[in-house]
N, C-alpha and C positions, 0 to 999 in steps of 0.2 A: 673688579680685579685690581687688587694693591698692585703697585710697582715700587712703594717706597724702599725696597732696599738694593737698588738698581746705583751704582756709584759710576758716572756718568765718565771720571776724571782718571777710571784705570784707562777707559779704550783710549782718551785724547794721550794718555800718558805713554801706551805703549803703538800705537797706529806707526806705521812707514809713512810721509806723508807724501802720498803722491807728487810726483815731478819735482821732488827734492832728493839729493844723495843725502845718501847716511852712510854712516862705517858702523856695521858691528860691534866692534871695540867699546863705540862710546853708549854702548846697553848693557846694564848691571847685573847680570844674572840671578846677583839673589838681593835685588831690589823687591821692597814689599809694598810701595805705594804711599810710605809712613801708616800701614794702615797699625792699629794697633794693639793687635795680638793673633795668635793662634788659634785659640776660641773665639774669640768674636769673629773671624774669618770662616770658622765652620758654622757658622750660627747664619752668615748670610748666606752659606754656600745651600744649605738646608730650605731657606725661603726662598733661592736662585733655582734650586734641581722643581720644587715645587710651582714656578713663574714656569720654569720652562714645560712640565708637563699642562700646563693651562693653556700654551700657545698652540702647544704641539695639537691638543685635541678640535683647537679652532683651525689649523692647518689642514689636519687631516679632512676635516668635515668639510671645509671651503673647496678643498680639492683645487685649488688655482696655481698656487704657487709651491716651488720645491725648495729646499736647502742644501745647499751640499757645505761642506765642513772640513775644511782641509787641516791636516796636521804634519806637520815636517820636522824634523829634529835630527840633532845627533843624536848615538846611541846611548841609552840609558837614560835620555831626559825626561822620561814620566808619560810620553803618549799614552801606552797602555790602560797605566792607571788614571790618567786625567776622564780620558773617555768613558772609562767604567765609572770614577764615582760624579760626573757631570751629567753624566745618562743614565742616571741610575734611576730616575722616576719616569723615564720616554714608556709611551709604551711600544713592546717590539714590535706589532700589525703595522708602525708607521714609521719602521726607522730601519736602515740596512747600513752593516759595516764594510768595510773590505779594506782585507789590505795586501797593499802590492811590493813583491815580491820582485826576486831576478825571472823575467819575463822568459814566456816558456819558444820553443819553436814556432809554436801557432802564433804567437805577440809578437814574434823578431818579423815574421811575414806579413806584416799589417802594418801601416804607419803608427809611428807613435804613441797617437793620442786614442787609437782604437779602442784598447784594452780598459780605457777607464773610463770613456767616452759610453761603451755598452753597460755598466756600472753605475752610470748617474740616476739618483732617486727620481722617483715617479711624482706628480702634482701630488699635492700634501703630504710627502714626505720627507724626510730626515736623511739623508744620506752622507756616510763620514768616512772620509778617506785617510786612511794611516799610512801615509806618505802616499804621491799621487803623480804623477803626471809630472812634475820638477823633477825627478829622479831624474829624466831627460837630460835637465839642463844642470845634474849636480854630480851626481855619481859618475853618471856618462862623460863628464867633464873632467874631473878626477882621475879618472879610469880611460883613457882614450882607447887604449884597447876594447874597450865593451863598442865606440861607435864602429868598427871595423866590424866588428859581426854585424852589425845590422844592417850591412850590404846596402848600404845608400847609392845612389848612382850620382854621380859627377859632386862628391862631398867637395864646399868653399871651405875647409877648416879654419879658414880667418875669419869668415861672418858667420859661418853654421849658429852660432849660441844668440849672437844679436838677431838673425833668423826667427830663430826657435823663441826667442823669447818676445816677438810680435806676431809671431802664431799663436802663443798659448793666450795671448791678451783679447786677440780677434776671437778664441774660442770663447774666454772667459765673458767678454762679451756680447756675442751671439746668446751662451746660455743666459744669462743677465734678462738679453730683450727677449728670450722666451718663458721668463718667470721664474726663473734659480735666481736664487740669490747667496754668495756664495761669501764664506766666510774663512779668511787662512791666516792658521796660527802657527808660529813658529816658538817654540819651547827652546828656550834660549839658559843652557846647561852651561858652568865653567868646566874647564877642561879638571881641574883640583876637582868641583864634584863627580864629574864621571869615573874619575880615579876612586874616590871612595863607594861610588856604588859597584861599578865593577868588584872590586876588593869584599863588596858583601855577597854578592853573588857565588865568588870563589870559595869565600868561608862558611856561609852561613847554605848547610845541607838542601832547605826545603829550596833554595833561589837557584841551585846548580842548573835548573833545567831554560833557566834564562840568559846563562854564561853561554858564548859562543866564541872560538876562539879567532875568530873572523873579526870578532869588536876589537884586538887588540890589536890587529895589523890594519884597519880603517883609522884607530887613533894616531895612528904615524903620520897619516895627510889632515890632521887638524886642522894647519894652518891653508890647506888647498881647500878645505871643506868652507873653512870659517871666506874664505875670498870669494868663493864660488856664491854662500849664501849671499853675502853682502851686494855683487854683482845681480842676484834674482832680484832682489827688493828693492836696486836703483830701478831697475827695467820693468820691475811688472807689478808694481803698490800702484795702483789705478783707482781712478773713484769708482769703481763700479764693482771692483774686489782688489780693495786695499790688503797689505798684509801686516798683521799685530805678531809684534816681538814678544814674548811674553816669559816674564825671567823665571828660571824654571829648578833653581837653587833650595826654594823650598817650595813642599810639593804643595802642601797646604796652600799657598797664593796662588802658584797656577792655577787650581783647579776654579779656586774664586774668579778669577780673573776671565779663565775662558766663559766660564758662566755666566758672569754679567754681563759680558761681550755679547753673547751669544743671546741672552734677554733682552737688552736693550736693543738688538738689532732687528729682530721678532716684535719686541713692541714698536719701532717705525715702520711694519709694514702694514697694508691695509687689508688685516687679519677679521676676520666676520664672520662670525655662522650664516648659511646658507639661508636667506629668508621664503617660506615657501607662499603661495599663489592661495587667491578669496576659494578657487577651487581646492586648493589643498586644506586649506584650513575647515572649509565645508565638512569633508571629507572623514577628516579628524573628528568634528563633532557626533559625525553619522556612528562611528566605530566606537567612540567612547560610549554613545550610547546604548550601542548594542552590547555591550559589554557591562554595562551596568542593567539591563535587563534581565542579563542568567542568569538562571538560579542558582 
C-alpha cells in the first residue's frame, strides 16, 4: 500500500494546536499550502479518495475501531461538496452520514449530546457529521434565545459554555478510549467568498434550491459566529481530537486537504486485516478442495 502522496505539512499547517490560543483572524482562507496548482491538487486528491478506500476496507473487516468526521462551517463553505468528492470512493456498507438540523421536540427533551450520541458509527465504520454536537456551543450562543427553549433547569449563563465545552471534551474522550477516533474540520470561508457564492446561488437557476433566506440574516452575526468559533478551538483542540482550520476559499484545496488529513490519520492507526486461526486456515483447505473436485 503506497502512501507517497500523503503531504504530512497541510495537517501541521492547519491543526489548532492543543493548549494554545489562536484568533481566527490569523487563518487565510484562501491559503493553498504554496501548493502548486489546481491540477496537481486534483491528481493527489484522486490517489488521496483511492488511499482512503484501501483503509476503509481494512477498517471495515478489522471491525475494532470507528471514525467519526466532524465538519462545521459557515454557510456556503463547501461541506456539502467536500464530503461528496472526499468520499466518493468509501463504500456505502461502511460509512453513514447525518446531518443535524434545528433539533426536533423529541431532541429539546433529551440532553444535548443525545441526538448525535445515538448517530455515532458502529466498529469499522465511517461516520460524518455535517455539523454536530458544537451547534450547542455556537448557534446556541449566537442565538440565546434557542437556550431558553431547552428548558435547562437552574441555567449559570456565565459558565454555561466553559461548562459545555469540558463536557463535550470528557465525551470526545470517553469515545477516543473506546475506539473512535475522531477527526474535526472546520472549512474556513471569507466572508467576500460567501458573498459571491450566495450571489451564485441567487443567479444561477439550477443552485436556487441551495439559497435560503435564513443564510442572509445568519451573515449579520459573522462577527458573533467568527468569536464564538475562535472560543471552540481555544477550549476543545485536545490531543485526542484536535481541530484543523482548513481554508476553504478554494474548493479544490479543501477537498485535498481534508483527504490527506484524513489518510494520514488512518494510516497512524493500528489498521490490520483480521488474521484467521491453524483451524481456520484448515478449514479453507478442506473447501477449496472440495470445490475443485466438482465437476
Amino acid at each position: 500500500m503506497t502512501n507517497s502522496h500523503l503531504n504530512t505539512s497541510i495537517g501541521r499547517h492547519t491543526i489548532v494546536p492543543p493548549g494554545k490560543k489562536i484568533d481566527l483572524k490569523d487563518y487565510d482562507p484562501a491559503d493553498t499550502d504554496n501548493f502548486a496548482s489546481k491540477e496537481a491538487a486534483q491528481l493527489e486528491l484522486a490517489a488521496g479518495i483511492k488511499q482512503l478506500a484501501e483503509y476503509q476496507n481494512i477498517l471495515y473487516a478489522q471491525n475494532k475501531f470507528s471514525v467519526l468526521i466532524i465538519f462545521q462551517a459557515m454557510d456556503a463553505a463547501g461541506k456539502d461538496s467536500t464530503i461528496k468528492h472526499v468520499m466518493s470512493g468509501i463504500n456505502p456498507q461502511g460509512c453513514q452520514v447525518f446531518s443535524f438540523k434545528s433539533p426536533s421536540t423529541e431532541e429539546l427533551d433529551h440532553d444535548y449530546l443525545w441526538r448525535t450520541h445515538k448517530a455515532l458509527p458502529e466498529r469499522g465504520r465511517i461516520g460524518i457529521f455535517n455539523r454536530s454536537y458544537y451547534e450547542e456551543v455556537l448557534i446556541v450562543r449566537v442565538h440565546p434565545e434557542l437556550l431558553a427553549a431547552q428548558n435547562l433547569p437552574n441555567i449559570d449563563r456565565k459558565h454555561i459554555w466553559t461548562r459545555r465545552f469540558q463536557e463535550i471534551n470528557d465525551f470526545e474522550r470517553y469515545l477516543t478510549n473506546n475506539g473512535t477516533v475522531i477527526l474535526k474540520f472546520f472549512l474556513h470561508v471569507s466572508k467576500k467568498e460567501q458573498k459571491q457564492r450566495f450571489l451564485e446561488r441567487i443567479n444561477e437557476p439550477e443552485k436556487h434550491w441551495k439559497f435560503s433566506a435564513q443564510d442572509i440574516k445568519e451573515r449579520a452575526y459573522w462577527d458573533e459566529y467568527q468569536a464564538a468559533y475562535t472560543d471552540i478551538f481555544n477550549h476543545t483542540s485536545t490531543e485526542v481530537a484536535p481541530w484543523y482550520i482548513i481554508p476553504a476559499d478554494r474548493k479544490w484545496f479543501t477537498r485535498l486537504a481534508v483527504s490527506d488529513i484524513i489518510c494520514n490519520r488512518l494510516q497512524q492507526m493500528e489498521l490490520a486485516y483480521p488474521k484467521i486461526s491453524e483451524n481456520q486456515l484448515a478449514q479453507l483447505a478442506i473447501a477449496k478442495k472440495t470445490l475443485e473436485q466438482e465437476d
